[in-house]
VEXFIDREN-958490 format. One record per residue: x, y, z of N, C-alpha, C in turn; residue number from 1. Coordinates in steps of 0.02 Angstrom, whole numbers. Atoms other than C-alpha are relative to their C-alpha. Example, Ala and Ser with C-alpha at 12.3 -4.5 7.8 and 13.67 -1.06 7.14 Angstrom:
<recs>
{{45,-59,0},{615,-225,390},{45,60,0},1} {{-42,-59,-3},{684,-53,357},{-39,55,37},2} 
</recs>
This chain:
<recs>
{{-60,-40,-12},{-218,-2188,-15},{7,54,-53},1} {{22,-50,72},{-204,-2013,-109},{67,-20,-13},2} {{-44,17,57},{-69,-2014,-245},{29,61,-4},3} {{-31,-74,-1},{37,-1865,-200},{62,-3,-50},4} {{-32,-7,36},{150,-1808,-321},{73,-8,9},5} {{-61,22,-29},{329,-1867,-314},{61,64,9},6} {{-12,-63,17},{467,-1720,-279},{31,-10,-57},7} {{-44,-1,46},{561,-1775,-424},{-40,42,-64},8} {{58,-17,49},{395,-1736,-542},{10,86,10},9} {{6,-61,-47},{387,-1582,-432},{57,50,-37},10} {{-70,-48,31},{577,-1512,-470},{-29,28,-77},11} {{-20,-43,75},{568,-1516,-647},{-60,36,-29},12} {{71,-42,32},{384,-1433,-659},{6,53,39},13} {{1,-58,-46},{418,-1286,-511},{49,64,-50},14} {{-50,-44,19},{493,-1123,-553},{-27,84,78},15} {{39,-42,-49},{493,-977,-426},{-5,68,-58},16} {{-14,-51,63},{480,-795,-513},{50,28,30},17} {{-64,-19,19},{647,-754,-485},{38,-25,-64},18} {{-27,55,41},{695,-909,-594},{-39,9,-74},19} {{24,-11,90},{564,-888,-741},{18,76,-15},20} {{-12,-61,33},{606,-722,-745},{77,30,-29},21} {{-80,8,31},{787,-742,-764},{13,-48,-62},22} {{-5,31,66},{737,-858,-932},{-30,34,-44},23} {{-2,-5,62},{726,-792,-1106},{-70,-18,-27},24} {{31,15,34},{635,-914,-1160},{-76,-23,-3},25} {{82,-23,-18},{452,-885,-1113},{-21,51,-44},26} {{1,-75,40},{456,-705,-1206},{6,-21,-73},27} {{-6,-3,81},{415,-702,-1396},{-37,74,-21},28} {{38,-73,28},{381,-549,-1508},{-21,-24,-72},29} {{18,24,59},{300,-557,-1664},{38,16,-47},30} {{-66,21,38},{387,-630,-1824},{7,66,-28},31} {{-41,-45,53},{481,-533,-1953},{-51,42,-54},32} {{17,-36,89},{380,-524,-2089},{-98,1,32},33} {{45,21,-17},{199,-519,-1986},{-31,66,-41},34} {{49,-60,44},{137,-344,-2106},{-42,-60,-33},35} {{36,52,56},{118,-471,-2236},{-70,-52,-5},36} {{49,58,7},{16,-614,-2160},{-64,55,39},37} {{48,-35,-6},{-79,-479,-2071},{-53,23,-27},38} {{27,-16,67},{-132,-412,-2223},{-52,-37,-32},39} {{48,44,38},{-183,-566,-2292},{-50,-24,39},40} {{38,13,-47},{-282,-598,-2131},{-83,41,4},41} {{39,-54,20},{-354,-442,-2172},{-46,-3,-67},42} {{40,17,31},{-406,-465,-2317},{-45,-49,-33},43} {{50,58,8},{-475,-631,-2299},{-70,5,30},44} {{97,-15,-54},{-616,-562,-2162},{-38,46,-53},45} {{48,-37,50},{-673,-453,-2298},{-33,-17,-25},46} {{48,30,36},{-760,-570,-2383},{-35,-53,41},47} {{55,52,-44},{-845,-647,-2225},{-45,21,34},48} {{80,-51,-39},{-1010,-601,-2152},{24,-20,69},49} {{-29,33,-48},{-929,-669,-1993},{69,-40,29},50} {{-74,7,3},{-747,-678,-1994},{18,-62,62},51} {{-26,28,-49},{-713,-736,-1800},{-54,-86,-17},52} {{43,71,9},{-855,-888,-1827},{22,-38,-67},53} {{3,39,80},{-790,-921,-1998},{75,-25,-4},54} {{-61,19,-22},{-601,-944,-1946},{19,-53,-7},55} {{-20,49,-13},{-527,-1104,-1963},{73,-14,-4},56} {{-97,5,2},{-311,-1158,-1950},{20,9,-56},57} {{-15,-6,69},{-322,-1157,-2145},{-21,39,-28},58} {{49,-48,33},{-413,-1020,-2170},{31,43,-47},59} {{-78,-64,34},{-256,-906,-2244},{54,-12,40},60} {{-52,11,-21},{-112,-935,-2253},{71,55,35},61} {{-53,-61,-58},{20,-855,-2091},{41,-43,17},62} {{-29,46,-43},{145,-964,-2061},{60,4,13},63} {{-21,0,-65},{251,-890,-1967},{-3,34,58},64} {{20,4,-61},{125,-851,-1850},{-12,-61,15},65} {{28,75,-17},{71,-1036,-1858},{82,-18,50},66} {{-57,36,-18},{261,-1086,-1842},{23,32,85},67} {{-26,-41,-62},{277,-956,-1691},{-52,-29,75},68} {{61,21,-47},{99,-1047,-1608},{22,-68,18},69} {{0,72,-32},{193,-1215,-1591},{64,16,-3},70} {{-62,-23,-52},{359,-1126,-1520},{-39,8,60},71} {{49,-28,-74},{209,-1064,-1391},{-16,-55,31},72} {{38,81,-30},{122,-1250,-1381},{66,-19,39},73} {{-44,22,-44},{287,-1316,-1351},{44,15,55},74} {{-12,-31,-59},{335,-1201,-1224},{-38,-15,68},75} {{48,22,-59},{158,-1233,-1126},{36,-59,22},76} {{-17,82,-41},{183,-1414,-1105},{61,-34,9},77} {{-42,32,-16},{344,-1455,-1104},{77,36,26},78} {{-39,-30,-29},{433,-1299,-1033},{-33,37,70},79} {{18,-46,-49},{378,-1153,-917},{-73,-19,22},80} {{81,-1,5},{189,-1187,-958},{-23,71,0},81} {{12,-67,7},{182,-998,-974},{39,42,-68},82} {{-3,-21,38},{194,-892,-1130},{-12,85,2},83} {{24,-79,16},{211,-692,-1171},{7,14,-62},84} {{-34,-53,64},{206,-613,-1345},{-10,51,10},85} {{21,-80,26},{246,-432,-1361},{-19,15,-52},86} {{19,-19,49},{145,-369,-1499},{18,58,-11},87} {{-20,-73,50},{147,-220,-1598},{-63,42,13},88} {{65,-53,3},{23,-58,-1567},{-40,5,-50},89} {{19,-44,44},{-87,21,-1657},{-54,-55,-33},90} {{47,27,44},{-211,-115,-1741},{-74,0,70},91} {{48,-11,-28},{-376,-100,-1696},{-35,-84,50},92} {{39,74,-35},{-507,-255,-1589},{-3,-26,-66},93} {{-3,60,66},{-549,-341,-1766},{47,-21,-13},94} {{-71,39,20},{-381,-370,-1816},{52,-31,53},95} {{-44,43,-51},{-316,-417,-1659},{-29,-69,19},96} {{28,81,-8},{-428,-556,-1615},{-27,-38,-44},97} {{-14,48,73},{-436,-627,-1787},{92,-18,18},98} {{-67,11,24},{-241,-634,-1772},{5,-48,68},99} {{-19,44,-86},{-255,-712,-1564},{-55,-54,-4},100} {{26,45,12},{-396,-827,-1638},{39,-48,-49},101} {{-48,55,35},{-267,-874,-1777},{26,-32,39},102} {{-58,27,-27},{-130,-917,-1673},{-45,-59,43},103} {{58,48,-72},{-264,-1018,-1538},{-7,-60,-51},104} {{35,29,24},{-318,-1110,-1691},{56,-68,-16},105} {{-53,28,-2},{-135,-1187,-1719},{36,-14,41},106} {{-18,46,-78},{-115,-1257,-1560},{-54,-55,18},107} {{53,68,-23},{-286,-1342,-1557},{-93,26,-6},108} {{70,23,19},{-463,-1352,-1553},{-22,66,66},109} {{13,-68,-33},{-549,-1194,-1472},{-84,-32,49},110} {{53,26,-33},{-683,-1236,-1326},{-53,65,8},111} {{37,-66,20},{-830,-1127,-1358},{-67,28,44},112} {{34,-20,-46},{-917,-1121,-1197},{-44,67,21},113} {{9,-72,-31},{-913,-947,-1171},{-4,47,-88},114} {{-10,-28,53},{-895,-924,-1362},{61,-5,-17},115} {{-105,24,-1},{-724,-943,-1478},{15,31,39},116} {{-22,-55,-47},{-689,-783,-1390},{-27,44,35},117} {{45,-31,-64},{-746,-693,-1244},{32,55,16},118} {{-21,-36,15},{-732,-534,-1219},{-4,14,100},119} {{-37,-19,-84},{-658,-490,-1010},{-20,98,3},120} {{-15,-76,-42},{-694,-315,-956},{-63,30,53},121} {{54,-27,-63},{-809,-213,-818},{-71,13,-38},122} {{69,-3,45},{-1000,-252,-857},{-32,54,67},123} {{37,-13,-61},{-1029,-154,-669},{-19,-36,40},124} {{30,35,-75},{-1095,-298,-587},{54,-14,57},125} {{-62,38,-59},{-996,-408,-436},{-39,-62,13},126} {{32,105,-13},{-998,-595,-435},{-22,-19,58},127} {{16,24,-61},{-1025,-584,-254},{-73,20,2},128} {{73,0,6},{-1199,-524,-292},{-35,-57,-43},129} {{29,67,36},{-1247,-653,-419},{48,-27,-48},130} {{-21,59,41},{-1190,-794,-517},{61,25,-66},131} {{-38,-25,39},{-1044,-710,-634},{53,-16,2},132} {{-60,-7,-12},{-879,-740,-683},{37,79,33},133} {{-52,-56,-42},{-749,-632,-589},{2,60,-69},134} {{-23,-41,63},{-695,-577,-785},{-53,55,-30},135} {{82,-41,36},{-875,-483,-806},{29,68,64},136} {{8,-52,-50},{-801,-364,-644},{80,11,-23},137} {{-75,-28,15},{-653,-240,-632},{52,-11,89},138} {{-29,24,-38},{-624,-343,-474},{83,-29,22},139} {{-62,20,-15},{-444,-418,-407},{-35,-77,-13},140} {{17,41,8},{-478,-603,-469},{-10,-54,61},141} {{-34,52,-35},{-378,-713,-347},{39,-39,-30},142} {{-66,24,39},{-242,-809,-407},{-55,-63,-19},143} {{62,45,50},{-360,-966,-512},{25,-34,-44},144} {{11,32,53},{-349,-1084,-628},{-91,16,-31},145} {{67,-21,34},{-510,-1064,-763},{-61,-42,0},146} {{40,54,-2},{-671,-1149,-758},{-20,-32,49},147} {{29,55,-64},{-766,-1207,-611},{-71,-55,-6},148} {{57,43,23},{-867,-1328,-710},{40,-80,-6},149} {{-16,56,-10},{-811,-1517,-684},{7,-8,-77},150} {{4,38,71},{-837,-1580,-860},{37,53,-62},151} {{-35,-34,16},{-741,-1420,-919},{61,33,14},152} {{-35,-23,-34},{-565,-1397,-912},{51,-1,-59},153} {{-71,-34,26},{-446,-1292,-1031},{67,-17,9},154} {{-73,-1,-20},{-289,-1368,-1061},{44,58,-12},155} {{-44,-54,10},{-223,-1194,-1127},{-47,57,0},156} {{52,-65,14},{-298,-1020,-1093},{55,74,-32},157} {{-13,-68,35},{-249,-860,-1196},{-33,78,19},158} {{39,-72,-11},{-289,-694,-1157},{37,65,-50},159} {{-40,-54,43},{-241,-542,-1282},{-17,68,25},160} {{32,-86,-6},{-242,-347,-1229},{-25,39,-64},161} {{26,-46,55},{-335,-239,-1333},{2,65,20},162} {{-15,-61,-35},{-343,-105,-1216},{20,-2,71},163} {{-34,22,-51},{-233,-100,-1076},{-63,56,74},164} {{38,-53,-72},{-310,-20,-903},{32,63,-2},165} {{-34,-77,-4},{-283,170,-876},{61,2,79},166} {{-47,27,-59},{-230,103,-691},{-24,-79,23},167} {{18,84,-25},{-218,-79,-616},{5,-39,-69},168} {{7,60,53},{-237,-224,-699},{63,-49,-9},169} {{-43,30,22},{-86,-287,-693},{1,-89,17},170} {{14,104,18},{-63,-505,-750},{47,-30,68},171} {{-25,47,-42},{7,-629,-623},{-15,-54,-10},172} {{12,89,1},{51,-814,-647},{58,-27,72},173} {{-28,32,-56},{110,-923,-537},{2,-75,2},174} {{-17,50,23},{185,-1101,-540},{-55,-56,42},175} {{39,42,-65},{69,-1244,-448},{46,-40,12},176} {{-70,62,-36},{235,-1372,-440},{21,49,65},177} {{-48,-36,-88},{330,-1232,-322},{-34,9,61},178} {{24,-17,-71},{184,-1186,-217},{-23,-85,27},179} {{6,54,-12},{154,-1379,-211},{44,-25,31},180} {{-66,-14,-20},{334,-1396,-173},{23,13,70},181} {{-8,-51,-35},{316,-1273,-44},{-49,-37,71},182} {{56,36,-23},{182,-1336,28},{2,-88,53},183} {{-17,72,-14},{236,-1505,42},{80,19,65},184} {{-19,-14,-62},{374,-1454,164},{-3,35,38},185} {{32,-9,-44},{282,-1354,253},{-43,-32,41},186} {{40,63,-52},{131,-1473,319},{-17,-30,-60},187} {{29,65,45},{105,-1617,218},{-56,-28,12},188} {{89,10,-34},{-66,-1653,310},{-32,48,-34},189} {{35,-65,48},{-114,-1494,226},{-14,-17,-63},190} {{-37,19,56},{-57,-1544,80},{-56,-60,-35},191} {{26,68,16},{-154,-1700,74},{-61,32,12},192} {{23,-22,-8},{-308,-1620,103},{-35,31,-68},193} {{18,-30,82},{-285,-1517,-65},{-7,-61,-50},194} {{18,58,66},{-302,-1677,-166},{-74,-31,18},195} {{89,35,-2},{-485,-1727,-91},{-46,37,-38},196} {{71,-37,31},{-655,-1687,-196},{-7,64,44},197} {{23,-42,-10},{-715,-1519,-166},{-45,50,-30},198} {{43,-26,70},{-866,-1447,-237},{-13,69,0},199} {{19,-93,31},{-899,-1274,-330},{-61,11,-40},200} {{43,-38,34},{-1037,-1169,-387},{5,-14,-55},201} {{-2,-32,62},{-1084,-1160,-552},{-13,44,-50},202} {{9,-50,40},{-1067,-1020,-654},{9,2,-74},203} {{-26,-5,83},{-1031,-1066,-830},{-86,-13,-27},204} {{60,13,55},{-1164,-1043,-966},{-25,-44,-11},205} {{22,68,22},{-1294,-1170,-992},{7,-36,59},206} {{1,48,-63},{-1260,-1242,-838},{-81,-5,49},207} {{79,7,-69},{-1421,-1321,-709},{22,12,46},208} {{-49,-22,-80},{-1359,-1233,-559},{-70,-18,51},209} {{31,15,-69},{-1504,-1340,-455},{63,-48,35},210} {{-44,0,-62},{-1429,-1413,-292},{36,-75,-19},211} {{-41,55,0},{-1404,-1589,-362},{63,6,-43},212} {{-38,-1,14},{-1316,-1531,-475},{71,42,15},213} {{-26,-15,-31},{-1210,-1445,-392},{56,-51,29},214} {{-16,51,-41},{-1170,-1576,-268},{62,-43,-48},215} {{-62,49,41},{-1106,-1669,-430},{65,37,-34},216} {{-47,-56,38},{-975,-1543,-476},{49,11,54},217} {{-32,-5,-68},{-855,-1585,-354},{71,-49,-45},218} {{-52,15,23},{-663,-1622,-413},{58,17,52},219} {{-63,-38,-48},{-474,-1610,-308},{22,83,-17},220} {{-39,-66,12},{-390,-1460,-302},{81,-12,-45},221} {{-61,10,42},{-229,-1533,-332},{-9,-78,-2},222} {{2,77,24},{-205,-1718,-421},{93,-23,-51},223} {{-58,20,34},{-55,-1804,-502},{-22,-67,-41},224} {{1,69,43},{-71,-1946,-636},{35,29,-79},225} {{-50,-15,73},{46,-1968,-809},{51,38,26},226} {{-51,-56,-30},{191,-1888,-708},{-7,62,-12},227} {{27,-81,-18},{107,-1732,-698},{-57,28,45},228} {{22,-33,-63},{52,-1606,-566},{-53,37,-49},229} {{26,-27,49},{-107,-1535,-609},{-33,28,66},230} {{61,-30,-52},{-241,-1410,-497},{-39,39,-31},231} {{51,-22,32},{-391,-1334,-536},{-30,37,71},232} {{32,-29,-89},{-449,-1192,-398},{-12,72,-2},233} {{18,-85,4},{-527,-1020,-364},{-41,-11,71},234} {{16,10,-71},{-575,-1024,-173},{-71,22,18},235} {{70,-23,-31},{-730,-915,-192},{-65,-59,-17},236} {{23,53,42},{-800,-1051,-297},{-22,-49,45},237} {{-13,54,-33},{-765,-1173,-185},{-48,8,63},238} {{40,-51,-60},{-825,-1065,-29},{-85,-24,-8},239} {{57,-10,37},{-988,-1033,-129},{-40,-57,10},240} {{42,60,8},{-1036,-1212,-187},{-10,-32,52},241} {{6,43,-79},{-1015,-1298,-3},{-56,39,36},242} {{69,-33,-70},{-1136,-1150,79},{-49,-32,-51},243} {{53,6,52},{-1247,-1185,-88},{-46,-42,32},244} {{18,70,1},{-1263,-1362,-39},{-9,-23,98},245} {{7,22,-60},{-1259,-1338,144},{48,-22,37},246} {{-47,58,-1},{-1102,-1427,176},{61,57,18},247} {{-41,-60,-10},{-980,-1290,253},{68,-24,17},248} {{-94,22,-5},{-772,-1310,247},{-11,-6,82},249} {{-17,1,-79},{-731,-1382,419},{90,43,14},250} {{-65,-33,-18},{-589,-1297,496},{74,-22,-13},251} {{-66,12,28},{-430,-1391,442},{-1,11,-75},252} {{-22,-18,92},{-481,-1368,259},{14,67,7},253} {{-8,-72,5},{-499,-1179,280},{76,6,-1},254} {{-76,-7,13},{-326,-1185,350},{32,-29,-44},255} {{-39,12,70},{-257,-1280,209},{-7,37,-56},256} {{32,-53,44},{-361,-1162,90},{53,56,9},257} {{-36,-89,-9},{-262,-993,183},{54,-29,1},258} {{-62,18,1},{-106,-1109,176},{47,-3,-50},259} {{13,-5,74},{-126,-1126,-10},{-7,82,-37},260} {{-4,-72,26},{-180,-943,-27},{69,43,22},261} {{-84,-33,-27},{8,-873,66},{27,-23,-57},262} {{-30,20,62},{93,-973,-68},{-9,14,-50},263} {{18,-21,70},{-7,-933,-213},{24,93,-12},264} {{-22,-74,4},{20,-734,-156},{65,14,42},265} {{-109,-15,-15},{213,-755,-104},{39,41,-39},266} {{-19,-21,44},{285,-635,-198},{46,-28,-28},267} {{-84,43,12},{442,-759,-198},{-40,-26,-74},268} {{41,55,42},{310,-864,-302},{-32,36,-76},269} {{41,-20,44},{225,-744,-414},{31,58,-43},270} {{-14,-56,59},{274,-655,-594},{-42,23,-16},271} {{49,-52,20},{195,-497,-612},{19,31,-65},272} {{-18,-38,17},{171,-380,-756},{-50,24,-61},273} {{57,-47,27},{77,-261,-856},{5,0,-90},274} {{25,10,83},{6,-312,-1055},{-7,68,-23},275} {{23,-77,53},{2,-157,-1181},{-42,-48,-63},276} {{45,31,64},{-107,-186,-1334},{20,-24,-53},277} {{-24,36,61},{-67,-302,-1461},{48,-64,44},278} {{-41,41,-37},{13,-416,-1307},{-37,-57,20},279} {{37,43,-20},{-52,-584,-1291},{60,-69,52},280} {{-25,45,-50},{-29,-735,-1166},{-21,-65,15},281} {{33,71,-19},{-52,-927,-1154},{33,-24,52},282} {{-4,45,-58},{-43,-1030,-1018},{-27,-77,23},283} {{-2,65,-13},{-34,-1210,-965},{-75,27,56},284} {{47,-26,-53},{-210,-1191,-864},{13,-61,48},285} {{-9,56,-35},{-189,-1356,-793},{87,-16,68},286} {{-53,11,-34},{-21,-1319,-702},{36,69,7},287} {{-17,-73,-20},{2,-1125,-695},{-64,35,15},288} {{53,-24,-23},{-118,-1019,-606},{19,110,-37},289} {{-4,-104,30},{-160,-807,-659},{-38,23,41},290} {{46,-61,-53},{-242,-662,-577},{31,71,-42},291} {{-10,-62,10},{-254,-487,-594},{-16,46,23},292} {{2,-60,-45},{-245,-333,-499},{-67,37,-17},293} {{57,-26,28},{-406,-226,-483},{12,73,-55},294} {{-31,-72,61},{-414,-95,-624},{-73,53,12},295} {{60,-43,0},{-499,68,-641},{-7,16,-88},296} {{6,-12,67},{-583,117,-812},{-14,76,-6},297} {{4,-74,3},{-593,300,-858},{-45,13,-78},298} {{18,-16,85},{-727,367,-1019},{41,6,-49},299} {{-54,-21,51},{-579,412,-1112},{46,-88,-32},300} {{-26,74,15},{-506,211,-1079},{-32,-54,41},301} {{47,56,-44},{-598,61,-1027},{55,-71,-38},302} {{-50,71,0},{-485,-115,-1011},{-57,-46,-24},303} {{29,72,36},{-533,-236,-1133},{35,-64,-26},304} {{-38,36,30},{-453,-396,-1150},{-52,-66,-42},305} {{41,36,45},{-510,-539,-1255},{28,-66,20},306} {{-19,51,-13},{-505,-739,-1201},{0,-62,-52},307} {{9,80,60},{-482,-914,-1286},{8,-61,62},308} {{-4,81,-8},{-494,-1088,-1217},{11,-46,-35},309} {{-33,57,61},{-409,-1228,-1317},{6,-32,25},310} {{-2,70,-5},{-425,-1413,-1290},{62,-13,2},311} 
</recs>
């Protein structure tokens, strides 16, 4: 019998974006006195042949960016599960992702799959030609949780602007309790459906993308255990790994799939809005989903943002 999530669990984890956007307390700007620890941030990479690799929570002392990174933690998990800081202009890529690797580092343990930090912007290709994350194109994502690797899964993802898009690009999260919520009194057969194995491609680094393995890379979409709602999903992924393997969505999943995709792009459902540089963003990956509008890059400005994964 699957183990659907109860609505009570449900209530107090949903939010629509009318509702998070009418709270406060998601939004942080950076502290008071952040010249200072900047500074000293600054001049601690000076004396490292490798600053971002050489990083650690104690590395120099910022604390109250530290103290401001577990206002953020405790926001993920035990409020919104979504985080914005407005930053401040004007510092260049080195000093910003030394300062969005600090803060990452005082929340937790950095998963280095892709590297501490990964750098998101248009390499030209398209994942629909080969094996790539979405984040390598100046594609429209799909609304997603991160990671379509079974044995990898980000309880918090960060993203910082460094350079915003000239056009597009703009962020979108979105709650998985409400569209779960949602979902659930709409067709609950549907519903049930999203909690069975379903396997995805693999595209992460290092990965054996032969067929058995494949096959073994198969997890729910949506699951509940520890009174919490959790999903893990990116449809092309999903799509992908089943032709891989031969094994093609029969027709009631699809429709639960496009039943799942209305909800995820409800506008009722989804807070939009556009990062300037020096603006970073964590997120509960395990229980808020993101996307982002397609962007264009121009010689003059090319969109570069920068990622983290934390345990």
């Amino acid at each position: 019998m699957i183990d659907i999530a109860p609505d009570e669990t449900i209530r107090a984890q949903a939010w629509t974006a009318a509702e998070l956007e009418a709270k406060p307390n998601w939004k942080f700007n950076w502290p008071n006195d952040w010249p200072n620890e900047i500074k000293a941030l600054q001049e601690w990479s000076k004396e490292q042949d490798n600053p971002i690799r050489a990083l650690q929570a104690d590395s120099v002392a910022t604390p109250q960016f530290d103290q401001l990174a577990q206002k953020i933690k405790s926001e993920i998990h035990e409020g919104n599960g979504v985080t914005w800081i407005r930053g401040v202009k004007g510092f260049d890529q080195t000093t910003l992702n030394l300062l969005f690797l600090k803060i990452s580092l005082a929340m937790g343990q950095t998963i280095d799959t892709y590297g501490r930090l990964y750098g998101i912007l248009d390499t030209g290709k398209s994942y629909k030609d080969e094996a790539i994350p979405v984040s390598q194109t100046n594609a429209a994502t799909g609304v997603h949780t991160d990671s379509s690797q079974r044995a990898i899964q980000p309880n918090i993802l960060g993203l910082c602007c460094i350079t915003p898009a000239i056009q597009g690009g703009k962020s979108k999260v979105v709650s998985a309790a409400q569209v779960h919520q949602n979902l659930k009194k709409q067709a609950p057969k549907k519903l049930e459906l999203l909690y069975k194995n379903y396997i995805r491609d693999l595209v992460t680094p290092g990965s054996d993308k032969d067929i058995q393995n494949i096959l073994n890379n198969h997890f729910p979409i949506f699951s509940y255990a520890n009174g919490k709602i959790s999903i893990r999903y990116m449809r092309y992924w999903i799509e992908k790994g089943h032709q891989r393997v031969n094994n093609p969505l029969t027709a009631e999943v699809l429709q639960a799939l496009d039943l799942l995709d209305g909800e995820l792009n409800n506008k009722e459902n989804v807070v939009s809005f556009y990062m300037n540089s020096g603006d970073m963003i964590f997120i509960d990956n395990t229980r808020v989903l993101h996307d982002r509008d397609e962007f264009i890059d121009t010689p003059e400005q090319k969109r570069i943002y920068t990622r983290v994964w934390i345990d």
